[in-house]
C-alpha positions as CSV (number, residue, x, y, z in Angstrom):
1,X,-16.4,54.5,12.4
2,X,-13.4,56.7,13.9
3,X,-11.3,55.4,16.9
4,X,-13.1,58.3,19.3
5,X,-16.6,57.4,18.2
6,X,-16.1,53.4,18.8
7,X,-15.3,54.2,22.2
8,X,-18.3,56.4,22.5
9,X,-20.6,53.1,21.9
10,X,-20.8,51.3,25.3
11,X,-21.4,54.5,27.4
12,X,-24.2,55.7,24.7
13,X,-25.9,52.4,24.8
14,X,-25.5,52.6,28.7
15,X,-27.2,55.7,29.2
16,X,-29.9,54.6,27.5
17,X,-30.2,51.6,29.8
18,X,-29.0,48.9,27.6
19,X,-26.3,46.5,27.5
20,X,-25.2,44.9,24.3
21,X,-21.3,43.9,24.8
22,X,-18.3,45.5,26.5
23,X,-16.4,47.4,25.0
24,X,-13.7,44.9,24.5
25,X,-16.1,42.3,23.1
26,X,-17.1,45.0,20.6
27,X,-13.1,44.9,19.5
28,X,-12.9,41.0,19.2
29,X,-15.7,40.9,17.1
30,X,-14.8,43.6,14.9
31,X,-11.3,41.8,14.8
32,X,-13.1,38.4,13.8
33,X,-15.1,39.8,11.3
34,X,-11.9,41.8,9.8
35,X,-13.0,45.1,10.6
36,X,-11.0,46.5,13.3
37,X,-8.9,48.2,10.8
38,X,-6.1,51.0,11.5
39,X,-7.7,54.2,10.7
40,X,-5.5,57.1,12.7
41,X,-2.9,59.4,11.0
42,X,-0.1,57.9,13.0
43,X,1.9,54.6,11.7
44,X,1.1,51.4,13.0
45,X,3.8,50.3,16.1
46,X,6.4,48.2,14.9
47,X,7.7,45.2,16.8
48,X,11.7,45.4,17.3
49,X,13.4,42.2,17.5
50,X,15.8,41.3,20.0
51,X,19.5,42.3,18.9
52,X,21.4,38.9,18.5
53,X,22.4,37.9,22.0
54,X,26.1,36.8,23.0
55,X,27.8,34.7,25.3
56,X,30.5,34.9,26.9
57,X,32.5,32.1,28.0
58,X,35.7,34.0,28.8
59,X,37.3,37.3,29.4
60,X,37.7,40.0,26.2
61,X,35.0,38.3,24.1
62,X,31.5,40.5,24.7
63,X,32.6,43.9,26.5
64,X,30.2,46.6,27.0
65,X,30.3,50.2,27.1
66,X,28.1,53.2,28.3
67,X,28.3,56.9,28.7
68,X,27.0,58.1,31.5
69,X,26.6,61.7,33.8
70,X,28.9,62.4,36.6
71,X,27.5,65.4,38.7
72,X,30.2,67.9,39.6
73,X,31.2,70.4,42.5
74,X,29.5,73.3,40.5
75,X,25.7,73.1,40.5
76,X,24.5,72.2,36.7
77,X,27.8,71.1,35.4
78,X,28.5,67.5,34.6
79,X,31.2,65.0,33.2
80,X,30.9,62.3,30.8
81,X,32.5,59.1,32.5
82,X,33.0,56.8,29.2
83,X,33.2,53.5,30.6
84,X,34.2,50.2,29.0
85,X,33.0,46.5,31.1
86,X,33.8,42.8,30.5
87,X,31.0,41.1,30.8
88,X,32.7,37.6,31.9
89,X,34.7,39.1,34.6
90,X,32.5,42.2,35.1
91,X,36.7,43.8,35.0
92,X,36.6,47.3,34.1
93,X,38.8,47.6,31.0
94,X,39.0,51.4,30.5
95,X,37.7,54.2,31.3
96,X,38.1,58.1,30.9
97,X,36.2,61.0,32.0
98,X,35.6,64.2,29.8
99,X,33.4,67.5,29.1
100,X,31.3,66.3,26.4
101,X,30.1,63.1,24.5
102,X,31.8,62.5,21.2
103,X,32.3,59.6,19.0
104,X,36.5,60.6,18.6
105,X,37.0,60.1,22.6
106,X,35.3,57.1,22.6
107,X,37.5,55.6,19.4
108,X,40.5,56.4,21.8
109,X,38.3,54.6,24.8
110,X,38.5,51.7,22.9
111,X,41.7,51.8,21.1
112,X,43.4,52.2,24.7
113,X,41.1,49.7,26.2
114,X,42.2,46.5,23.2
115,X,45.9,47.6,23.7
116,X,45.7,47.4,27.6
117,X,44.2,44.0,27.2
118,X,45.9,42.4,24.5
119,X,42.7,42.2,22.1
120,X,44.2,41.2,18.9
121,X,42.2,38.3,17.5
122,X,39.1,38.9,15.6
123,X,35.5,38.3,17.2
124,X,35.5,41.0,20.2
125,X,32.0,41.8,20.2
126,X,31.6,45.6,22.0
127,X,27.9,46.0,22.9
128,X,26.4,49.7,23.9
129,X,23.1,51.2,23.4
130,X,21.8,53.5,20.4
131,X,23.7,56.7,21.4
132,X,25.2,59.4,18.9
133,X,28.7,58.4,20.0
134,X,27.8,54.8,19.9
135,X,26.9,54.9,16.0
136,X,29.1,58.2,15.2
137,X,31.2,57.3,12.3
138,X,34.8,57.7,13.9
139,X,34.0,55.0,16.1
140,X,32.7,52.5,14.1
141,X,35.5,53.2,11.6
142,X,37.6,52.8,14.5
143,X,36.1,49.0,15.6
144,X,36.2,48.0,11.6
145,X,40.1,48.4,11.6
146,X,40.4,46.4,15.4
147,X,38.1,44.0,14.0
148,X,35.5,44.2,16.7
149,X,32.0,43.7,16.1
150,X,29.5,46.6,17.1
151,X,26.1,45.3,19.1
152,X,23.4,47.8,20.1
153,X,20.2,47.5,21.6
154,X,16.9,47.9,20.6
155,X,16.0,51.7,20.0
156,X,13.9,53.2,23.5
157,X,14.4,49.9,25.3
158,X,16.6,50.5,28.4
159,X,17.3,47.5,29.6
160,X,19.6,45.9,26.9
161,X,23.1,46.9,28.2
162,X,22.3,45.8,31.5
163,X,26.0,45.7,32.5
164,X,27.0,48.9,32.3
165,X,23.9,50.6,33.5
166,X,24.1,48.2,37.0
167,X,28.0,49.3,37.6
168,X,26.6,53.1,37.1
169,X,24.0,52.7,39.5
170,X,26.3,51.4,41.7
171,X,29.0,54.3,41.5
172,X,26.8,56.9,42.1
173,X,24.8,55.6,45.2
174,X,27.9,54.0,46.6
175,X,30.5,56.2,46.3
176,X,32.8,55.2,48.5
């Protein structure tokens, strides 16, 4: 029976003046009887698990990094502000600010950013979310030669580089 007429049931039976089950009784006891089958066109939804979590017990071993919209003097015009975070010390470790999102400037972001701090050891891990210039090939060539390890979030879930997003919030409704 399709999706549209199963939901059609209780009201039917109701306008007739009887009362069998709800409708969500109807579903558990199609789902005991193995019969509350998929049936629609679209794909099932898929459970994402969580990305591997890290800890950080002291400075320059989880950093994260964002890109995020800076509103300009000229209505409709924006900047990119690419901004790098330790996570221990919640220190910002680099930053730049430029036109348009690319994978080359943030390579650079993060070439400057382990040169200003010293990162040389294997085992920084740089978190972000699932951006075009988060997984763009320049930059991911560019954290194979540092020997940094690339974390990213769970796709559509926007609370996984919490970091970042909380110090964005905070630049733009505190400016001063």
């Amino acid at each position: 029976m399709p999706a549209c007429r199963r939901a059609q049931i209780v009201p039917a039976l109701a306008d007739r003046g009887e009362y069998v089950a709800s409708e969500s009784t109807f579903y558990r006891v199609l789902r005991e009887v193995g019969q509350a089958n998929h049936r629609g066109r679209a794909q099932l939804p898929r459970r994402r698990a969580r990305p591997k979590s890290y800890r950080a017990t002291g400075p320059n071993q989880v950093w994260s990094w964002d890109i995020t919209y800076l509103a300009s003097a000229i209505s409709g015009v924006f900047y990119r502000l690419y901004l790098v975070l330790d996570i221990y010390s919640r220190k910002v470790v680099g930053w730049e600010i430029h036109e348009r999102e690319s994978a080359a400037h943030a390579a650079e972001l993060i070439r400057k950013a382990c040169l200003a701090e010293g990162v040389t050891r294997p085992g920084l891990v740089l978190h972000a979310d699932n951006g075009s210039p988060m997984k763009g090939a320049t930059l991911l060539a560019t954290l194979q030669q540092l020997c940094v390890v690339a974390s990213f979030s769970r796709p559509a879930v926007s609370n996984d580089n919490p970091y970042s997003e909380s110090l964005f919030r905070t630049l733009k409704y505190t400016p001063a």
